[in-house]
N, C-alpha and C positions, 0 to 999 in steps of 0.2 A: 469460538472455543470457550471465552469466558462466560457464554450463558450456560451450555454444557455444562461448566466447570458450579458457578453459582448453584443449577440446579441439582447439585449433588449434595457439597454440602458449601457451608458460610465461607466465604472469602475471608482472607488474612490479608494484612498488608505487615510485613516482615522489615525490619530497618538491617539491612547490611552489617552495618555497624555493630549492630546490640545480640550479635549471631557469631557464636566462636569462629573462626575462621581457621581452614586443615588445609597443610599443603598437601595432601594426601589427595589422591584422585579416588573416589570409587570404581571397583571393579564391573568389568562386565557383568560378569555373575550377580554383585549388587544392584546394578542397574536394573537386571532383569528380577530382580525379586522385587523392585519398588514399580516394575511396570505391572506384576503377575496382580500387586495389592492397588493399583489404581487401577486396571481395568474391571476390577470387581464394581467399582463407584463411576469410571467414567471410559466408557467401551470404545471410547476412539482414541483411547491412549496404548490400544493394542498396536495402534502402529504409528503412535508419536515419537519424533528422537527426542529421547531421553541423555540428558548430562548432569554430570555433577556439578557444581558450582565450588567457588573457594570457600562458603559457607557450610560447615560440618552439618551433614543432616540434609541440605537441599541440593535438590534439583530442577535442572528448567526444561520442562514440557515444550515441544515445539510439533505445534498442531497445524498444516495449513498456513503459515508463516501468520501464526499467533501464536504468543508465548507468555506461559502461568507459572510460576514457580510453585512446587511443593518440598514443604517439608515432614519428612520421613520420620517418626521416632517410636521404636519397636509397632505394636500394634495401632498406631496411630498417625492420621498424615493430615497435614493441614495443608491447603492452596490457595491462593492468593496473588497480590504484587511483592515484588522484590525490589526496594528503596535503596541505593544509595546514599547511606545518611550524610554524606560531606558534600556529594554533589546535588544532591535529593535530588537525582534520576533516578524516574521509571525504570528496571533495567529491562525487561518486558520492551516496554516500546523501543528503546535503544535496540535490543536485536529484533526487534519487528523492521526497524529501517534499514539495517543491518543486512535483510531478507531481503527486501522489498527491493534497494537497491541494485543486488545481485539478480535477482526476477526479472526485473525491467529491461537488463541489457541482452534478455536471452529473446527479448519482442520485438527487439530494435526492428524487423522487416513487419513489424504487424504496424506499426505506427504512420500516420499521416504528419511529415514532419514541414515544420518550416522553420526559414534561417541557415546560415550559415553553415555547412556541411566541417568545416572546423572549429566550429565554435568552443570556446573554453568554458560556456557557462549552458546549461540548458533546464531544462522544467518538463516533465510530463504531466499531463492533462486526461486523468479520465474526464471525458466530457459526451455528454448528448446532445442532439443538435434542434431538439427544442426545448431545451432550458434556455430562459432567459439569463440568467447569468453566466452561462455559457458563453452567450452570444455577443454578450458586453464583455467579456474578457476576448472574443476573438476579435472586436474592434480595435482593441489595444498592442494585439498580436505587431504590428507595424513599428512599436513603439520597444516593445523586446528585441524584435530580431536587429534595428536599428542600434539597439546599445551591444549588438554581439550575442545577443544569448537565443539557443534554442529552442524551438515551442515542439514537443513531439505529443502529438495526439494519438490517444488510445479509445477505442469505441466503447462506452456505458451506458446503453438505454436503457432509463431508468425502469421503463414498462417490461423487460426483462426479451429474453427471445423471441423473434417470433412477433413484435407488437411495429407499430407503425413506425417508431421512430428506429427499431433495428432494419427493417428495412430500406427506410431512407439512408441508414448509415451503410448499407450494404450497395446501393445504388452508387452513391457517392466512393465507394472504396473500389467497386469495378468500370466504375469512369475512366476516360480514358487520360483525365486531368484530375485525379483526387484533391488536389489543394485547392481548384480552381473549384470543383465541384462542393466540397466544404465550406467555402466562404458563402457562394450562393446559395448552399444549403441552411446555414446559420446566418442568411439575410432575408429568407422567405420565398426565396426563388426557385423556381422549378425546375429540380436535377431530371433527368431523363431517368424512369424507372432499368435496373440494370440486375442481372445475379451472375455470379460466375462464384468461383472458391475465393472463400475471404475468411479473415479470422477473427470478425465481430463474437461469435460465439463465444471464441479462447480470448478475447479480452475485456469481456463481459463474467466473464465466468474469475478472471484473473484480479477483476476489482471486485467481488465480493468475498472471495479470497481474503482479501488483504483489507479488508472493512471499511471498500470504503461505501457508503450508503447516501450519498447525495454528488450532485454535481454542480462546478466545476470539483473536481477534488486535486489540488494541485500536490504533483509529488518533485521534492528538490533532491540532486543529485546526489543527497548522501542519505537519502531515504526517508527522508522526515517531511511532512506531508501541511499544506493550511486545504481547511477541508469546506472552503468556499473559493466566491470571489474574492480577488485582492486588486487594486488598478495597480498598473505596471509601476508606477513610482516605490509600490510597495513592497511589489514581487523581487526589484531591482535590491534595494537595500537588502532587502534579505540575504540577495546574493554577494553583497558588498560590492555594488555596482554604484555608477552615480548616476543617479537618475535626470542630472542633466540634459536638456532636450527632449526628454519623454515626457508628454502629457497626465 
């Protein structure tokens, strides 16, 4: 969305703060007049949700669970990021995890999980299964699920549908041991070729959605994402776990 947004016109980054703030909510009807003057400049705002913000003047465009803030002023609109000056949060990415979080629990049966089935802590993984550092993060998987926490994997081959490694993921997914068949998968061992109905497509198409452009791209339970490897001692603190015992 933000390349979209960029190729229209110059981005803003807007301070919170330095922007009068209305308790006043804008109307529908407003809404719809600040969407009628942004689809003129960016055509896939015909069917963005659009809100207002507590900021007089702005609102936040929500594209594909990407989100630009513009602000409105008679014949004129600027877009951009939207700062929290106290917290200097992104607030763009704040509800992009926001999203993202929400998205993820409607895949829950698209996922190849491991770990504990009540786990209080977990991690999703867009991953491919020959990325290398993929593969060094599934070594460590033993060392997660071992402190309690979750590993749920989502299919992202990075050569897009259709190329070799979505079919190895598709092989691996209509196995008739997915976790078993992943692990030999992201060891170099040879899965049985397989097809049946799987939804590598919809969660391939679900990580480009959501930006993410390389893998591992690890996403944490409240939607905020480290967009590599991490070794589990890392992953763990993040989580406020102690990484005690894990490698």
């Amino acid at each position: 969305m933000k390349k979209i947004i960029t190729s229209a016109v110059t981005s803003l980054f807007l301070l919170a703060g330095s922007i009068y703030a209305s308790d006043a909510k804008a109307s529908d009807a407003d809404i719809e007049k600040v969407r009628a003057e942004l689809s003129k400049m960016i055509p896939a705002a015909t069917d963005a949700d659009i809100v207002s913000t507590e900021a007089e003047g702005v609102y936040r465009l929500g594209i594909q669970g990407s989100f630009a803030y513009a602000y409105v002023a008679g014949d004129h609109i600027l877009i951009g990021d939207l700062y929290n000056s106290k917290t200097k949060d992104n607030l763009g990415d704040v509800a992009q995890a926001e999203f993202l979080s929400k998205e993820l629990d409607s895949f829950k049966d698209k996922m190849i999980v491991f770990g504990p089935k009540d786990a209080k802590h977990h991690i999703t993984v867009f991953t491919d299964i020959d990325c290398g550092y993929c593969r060094k993060l599934h070594q460590e998987v033993p060392d997660l699920t071992k402190a309690g926490v979750q590993v749920r994997y989502l299919a992202f081959p990075r050569a897009g549908v259709g190329s070799e490694s979505y079919k190895k993921y598709v092989s691996v997914w209509c196995n008739d041991d997915p976790q078993k068949a992943l692990t030999d998968a992201k060891s170099g061992r040879f899965v049985e070729p397989a097809n049946c109905d799987n939804p590598i497509a919809d969660t391939y198409n679900l990580g480009r959605q959501s930006a993410v452009s390389g893998t591992p791209t690890i996403i944490f339970a409240d939607g905020t994402r480290a967009p590599g490897y991490l070794p589990s001692a890392q992953l763990l603190g993040r989580m406020g776990i102690s990484s005690e015992g894990a490698e």
